[in-house]
C-alpha positions as CSV (number, residue, x, y, z in Angstrom):
1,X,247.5,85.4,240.1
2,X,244.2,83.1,240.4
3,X,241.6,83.3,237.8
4,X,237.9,81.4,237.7
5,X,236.2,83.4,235.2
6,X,234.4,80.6,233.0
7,X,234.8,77.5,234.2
8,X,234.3,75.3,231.8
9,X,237.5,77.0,229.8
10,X,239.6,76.9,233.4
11,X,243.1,75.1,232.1
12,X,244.6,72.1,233.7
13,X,247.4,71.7,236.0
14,X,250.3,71.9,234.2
15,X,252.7,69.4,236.3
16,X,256.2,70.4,234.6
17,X,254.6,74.4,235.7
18,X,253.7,72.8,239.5
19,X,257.2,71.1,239.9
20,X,259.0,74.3,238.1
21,X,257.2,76.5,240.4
22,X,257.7,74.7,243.9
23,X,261.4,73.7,242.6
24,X,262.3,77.6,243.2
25,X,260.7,77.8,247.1
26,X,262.7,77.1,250.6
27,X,263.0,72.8,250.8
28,X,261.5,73.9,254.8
29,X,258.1,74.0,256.6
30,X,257.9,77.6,255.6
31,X,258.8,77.1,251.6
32,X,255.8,74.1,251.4
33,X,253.2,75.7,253.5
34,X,253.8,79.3,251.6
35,X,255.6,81.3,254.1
36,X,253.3,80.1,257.1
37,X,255.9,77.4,258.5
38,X,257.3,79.6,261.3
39,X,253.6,80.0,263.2
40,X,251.9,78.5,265.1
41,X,250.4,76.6,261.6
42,X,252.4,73.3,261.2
43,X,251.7,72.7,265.2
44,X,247.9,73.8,264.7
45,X,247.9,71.2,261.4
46,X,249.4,68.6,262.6
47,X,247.1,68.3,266.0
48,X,244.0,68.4,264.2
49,X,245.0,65.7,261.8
50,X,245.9,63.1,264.6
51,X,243.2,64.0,266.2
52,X,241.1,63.4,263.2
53,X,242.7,59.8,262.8
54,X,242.5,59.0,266.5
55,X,238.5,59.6,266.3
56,X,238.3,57.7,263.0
57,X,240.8,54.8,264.2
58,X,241.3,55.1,267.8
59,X,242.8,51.5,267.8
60,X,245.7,54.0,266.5
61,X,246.0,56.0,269.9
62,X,249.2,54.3,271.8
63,X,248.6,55.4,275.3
64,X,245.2,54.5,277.3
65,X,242.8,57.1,277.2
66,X,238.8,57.6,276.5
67,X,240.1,57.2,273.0
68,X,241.6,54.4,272.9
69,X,239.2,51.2,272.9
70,X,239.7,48.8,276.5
71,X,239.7,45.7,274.0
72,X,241.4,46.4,270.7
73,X,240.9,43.0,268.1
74,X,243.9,41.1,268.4
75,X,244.1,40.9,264.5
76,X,244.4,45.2,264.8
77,X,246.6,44.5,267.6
78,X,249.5,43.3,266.4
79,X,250.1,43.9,262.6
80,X,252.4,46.7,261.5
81,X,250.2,49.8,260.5
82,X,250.6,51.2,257.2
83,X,250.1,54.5,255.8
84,X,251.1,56.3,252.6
85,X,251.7,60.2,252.6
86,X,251.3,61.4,249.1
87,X,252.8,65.0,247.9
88,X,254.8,65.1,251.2
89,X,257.1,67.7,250.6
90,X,260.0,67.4,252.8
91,X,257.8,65.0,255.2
92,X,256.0,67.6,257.8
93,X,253.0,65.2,257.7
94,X,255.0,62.0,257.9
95,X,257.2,63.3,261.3
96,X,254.7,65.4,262.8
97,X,251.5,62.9,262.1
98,X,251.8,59.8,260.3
99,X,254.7,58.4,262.3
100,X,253.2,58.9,265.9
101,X,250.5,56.4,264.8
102,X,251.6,54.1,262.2
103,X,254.2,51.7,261.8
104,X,255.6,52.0,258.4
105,X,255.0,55.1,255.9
106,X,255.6,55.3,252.5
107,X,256.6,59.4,251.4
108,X,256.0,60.0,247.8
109,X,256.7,63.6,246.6
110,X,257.9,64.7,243.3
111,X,259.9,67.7,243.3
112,X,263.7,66.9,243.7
113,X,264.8,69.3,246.5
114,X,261.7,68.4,249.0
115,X,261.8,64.8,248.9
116,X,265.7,65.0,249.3
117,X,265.2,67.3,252.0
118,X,263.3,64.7,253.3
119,X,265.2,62.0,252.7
120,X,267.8,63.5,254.6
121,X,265.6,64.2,257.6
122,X,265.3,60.2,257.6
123,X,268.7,59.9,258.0
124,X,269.7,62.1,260.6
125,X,267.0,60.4,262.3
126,X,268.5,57.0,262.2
127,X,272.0,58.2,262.2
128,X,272.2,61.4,264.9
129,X,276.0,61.9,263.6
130,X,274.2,63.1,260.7
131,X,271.8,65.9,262.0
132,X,273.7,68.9,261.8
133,X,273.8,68.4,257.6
134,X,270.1,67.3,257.7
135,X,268.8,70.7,259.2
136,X,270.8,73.2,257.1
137,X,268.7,75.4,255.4
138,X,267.8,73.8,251.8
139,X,267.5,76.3,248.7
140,X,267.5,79.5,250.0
141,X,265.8,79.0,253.0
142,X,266.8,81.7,256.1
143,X,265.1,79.6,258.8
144,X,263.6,76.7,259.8
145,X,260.9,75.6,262.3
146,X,261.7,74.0,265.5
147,X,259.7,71.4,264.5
148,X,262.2,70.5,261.9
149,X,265.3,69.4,264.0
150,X,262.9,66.9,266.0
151,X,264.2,63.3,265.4
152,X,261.2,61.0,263.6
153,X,259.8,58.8,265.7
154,X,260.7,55.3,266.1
155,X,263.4,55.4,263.2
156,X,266.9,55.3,265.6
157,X,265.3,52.4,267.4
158,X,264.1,51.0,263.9
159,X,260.7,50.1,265.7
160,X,259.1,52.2,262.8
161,X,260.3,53.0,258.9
162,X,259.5,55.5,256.2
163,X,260.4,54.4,252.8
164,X,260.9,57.4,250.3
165,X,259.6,57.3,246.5
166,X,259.7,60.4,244.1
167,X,256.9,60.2,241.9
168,X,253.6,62.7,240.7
169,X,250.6,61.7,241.7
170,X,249.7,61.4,237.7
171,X,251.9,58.6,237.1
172,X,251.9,56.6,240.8
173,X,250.2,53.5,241.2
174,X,249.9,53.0,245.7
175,X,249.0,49.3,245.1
176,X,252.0,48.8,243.0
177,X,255.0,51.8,244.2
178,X,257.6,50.5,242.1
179,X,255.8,49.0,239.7
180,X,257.2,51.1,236.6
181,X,260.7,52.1,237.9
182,X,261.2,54.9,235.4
183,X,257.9,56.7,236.9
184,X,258.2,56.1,240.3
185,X,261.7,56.4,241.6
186,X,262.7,54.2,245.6
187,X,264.9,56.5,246.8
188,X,265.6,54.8,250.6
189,X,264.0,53.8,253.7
190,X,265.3,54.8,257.3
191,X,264.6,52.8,260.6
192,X,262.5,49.3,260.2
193,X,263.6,46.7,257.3
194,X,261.3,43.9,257.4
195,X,262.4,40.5,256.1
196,X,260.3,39.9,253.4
197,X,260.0,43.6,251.0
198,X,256.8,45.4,252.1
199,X,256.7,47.8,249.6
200,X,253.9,46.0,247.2
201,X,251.7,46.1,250.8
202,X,248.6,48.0,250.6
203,X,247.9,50.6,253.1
204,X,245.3,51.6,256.2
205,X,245.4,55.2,254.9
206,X,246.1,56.9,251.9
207,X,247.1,60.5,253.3
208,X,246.8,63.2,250.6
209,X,247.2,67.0,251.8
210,X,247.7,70.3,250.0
211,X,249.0,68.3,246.8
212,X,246.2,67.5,245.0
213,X,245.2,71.0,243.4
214,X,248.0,69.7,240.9
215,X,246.1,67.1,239.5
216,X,242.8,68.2,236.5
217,X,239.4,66.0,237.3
218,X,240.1,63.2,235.2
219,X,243.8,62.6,237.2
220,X,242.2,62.8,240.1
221,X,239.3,60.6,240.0
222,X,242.0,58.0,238.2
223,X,243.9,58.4,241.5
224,X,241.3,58.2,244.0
225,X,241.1,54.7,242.3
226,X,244.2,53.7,242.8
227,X,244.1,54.7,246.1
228,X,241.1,53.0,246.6
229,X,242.6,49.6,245.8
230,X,245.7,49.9,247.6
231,X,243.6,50.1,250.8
232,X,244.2,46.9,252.9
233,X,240.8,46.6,254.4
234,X,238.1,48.0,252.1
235,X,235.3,47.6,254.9
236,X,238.1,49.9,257.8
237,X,240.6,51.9,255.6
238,X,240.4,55.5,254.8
239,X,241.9,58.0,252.0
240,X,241.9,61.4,253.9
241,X,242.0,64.6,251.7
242,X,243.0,67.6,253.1
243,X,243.1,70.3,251.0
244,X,242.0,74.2,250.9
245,X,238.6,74.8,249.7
246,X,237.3,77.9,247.5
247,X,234.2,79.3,248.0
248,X,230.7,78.5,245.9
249,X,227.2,79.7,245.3
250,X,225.2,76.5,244.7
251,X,227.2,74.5,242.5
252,X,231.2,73.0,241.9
253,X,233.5,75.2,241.4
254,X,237.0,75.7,240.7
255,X,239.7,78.7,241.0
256,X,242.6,78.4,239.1
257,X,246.4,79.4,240.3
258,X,248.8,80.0,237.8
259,X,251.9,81.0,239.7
260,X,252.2,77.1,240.8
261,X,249.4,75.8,238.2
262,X,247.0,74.2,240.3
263,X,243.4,74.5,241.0
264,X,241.5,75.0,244.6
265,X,238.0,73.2,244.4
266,X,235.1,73.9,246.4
267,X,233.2,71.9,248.5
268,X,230.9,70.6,246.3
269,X,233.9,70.2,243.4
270,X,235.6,67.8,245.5
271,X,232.8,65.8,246.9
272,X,231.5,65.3,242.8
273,X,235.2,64.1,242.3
274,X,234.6,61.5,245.4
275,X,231.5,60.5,243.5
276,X,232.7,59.8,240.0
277,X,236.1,58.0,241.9
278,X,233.0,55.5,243.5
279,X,234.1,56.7,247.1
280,X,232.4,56.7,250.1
281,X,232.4,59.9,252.4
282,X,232.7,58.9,255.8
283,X,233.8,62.0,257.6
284,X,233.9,65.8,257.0
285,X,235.3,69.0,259.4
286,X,237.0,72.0,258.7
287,X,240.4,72.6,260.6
288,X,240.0,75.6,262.5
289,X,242.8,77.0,264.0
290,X,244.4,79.4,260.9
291,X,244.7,82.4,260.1
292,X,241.1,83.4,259.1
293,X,242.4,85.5,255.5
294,X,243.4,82.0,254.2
295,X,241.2,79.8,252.2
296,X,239.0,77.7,254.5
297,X,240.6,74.2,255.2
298,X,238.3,70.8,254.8
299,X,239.1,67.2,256.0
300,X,237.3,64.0,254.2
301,X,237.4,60.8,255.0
302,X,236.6,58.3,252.5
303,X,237.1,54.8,251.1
């Protein structure tokens, strides 16, 4: 049930509700992206936000093409790329985005059963004698996406690593993951260990996608912050939101869920959050692509 009569007396997320709420769905593509992970969706998702990336960082694209620039600074060219993938679920976005263009990713999530779900993924990854656990259906789910039982790239040759925290988003600092250990729990990393701990290294994108409808105003413009300063170049990295937008008549607006307690911003809600945060909006497109009954999906770049 969604409500957005009066908005001024809309209530916050409730993030013991949230966590209660996605705790009882499938740990699967189809139990995080609300029974649209067997489609066509995740594929449709995951091009467009590559895409997206490669047109805002095309030193990212690893094959020649018109994308990828003849001379890329040698500075760019050889440091390990970093990006953090925030509310990740059970790590769609890390294996199916994040992973074909970065080095190193950090997964936060906070709900026990997706990040272990995850965490397993990782695994079977590095270790193949482990798939066949890794891909059983987690918590009641009936099926799973081909998509799922694809090895992450780069983690059995350990040229690339993904390092998995459980955390919410109210309490994680992405300059400092492990800062307060009681908050933000390091649950592993698969493929790449470096020889010097990484962990405390900023980031060249803060990825944040369907998660952040959990967080009230006043969480979110304190994470957008946080974010902001754990970017590695101020002047070249990005935070990319990527979230479903609700629909407006002039002026920000907000609709509230209460079977996951969480709130879908429009347009104009999330660029004032972007404002009072002190961020920079460098990029804006819809995704098109889904199902046209859902709520209309926006990409922003900004640092």
């Amino acid at each position: 049930m969604s409500s957005d009569a009066g908005q001024d007396s809309l209530p916050d997320p409730d993030v013991g509700k949230g966590i209660q709420y996605w705790a009882s769905q499938p740990a699967s593509y189809d139990g995080v992206l609300g029974g649209f992970g067997n489609g066509s969706l995740p594929r449709v998702d995951a091009l467009g936000s590559r895409q997206l990336l490669m047109h805002l960082l095309p030193e990212l694209c690893t094959v020649p093409s018109a994308v990828r620039p003849l001379h890329v600074p040698e500075d760019l060219a050889n440091r390990r790329t970093r990006a953090l993938d925030v509310g990740a679920g059970v790590g769609r976005v890390t294996a199916d985005v994040l992973l074909h263009l970065f080095s190193d990713v950090v997964l936060v999530e906070p709900v026990d059963i997706f990040v272990n779900q995850a965490l397993r993924r990782g695994k079977a990854s590095e270790d193949p004698s482990s798939a066949d656990k890794a891909y059983l259906p987690a918590n009641g789910a009936t099926e799973i996406n081909d998509l799922e039982v694809v090895p992450w790239k780069g983690i059995a040759d350990k040229s690339k690593s993904v390092t998995f925290i459980q955390a919410t988003l109210q309490d994680f600092d992405p300059a400092h993951p492990a800062a307060v250990p009681e908050k933000a729990k390091v649950l592993g990393r698969v493929g790449y260990i470096p020889p010097v701990d990484d962990l405390d290294s900023k980031f060249d994108v803060v990825w944040c996608q369907w998660c952040l409808g959990a967080l009230n105003d006043a969480d979110l413009v304190a994470f957008f912050r946080r974010s902001k300063a754990a970017l590695r170049d101020p002047a070249r990295g990005l935070i990319v939101v990527k979230e479903n937008t609700c629909s407006e008549e002039g002026f920000p607006r907000a609709v509230f869920d209460e079977s996951d307690s969480s709130l879908t911003r429009s347009d104009l809600a999330w660029k004032e959050c972007f404002t009072n945060a002190g961020l920079k909006l460098i990029y804006e497109q819809t995704q098109g692509g889904f199902p046209e009954h859902l709520y209309p999906v926006k990409m922003y770049a900004l640092r």
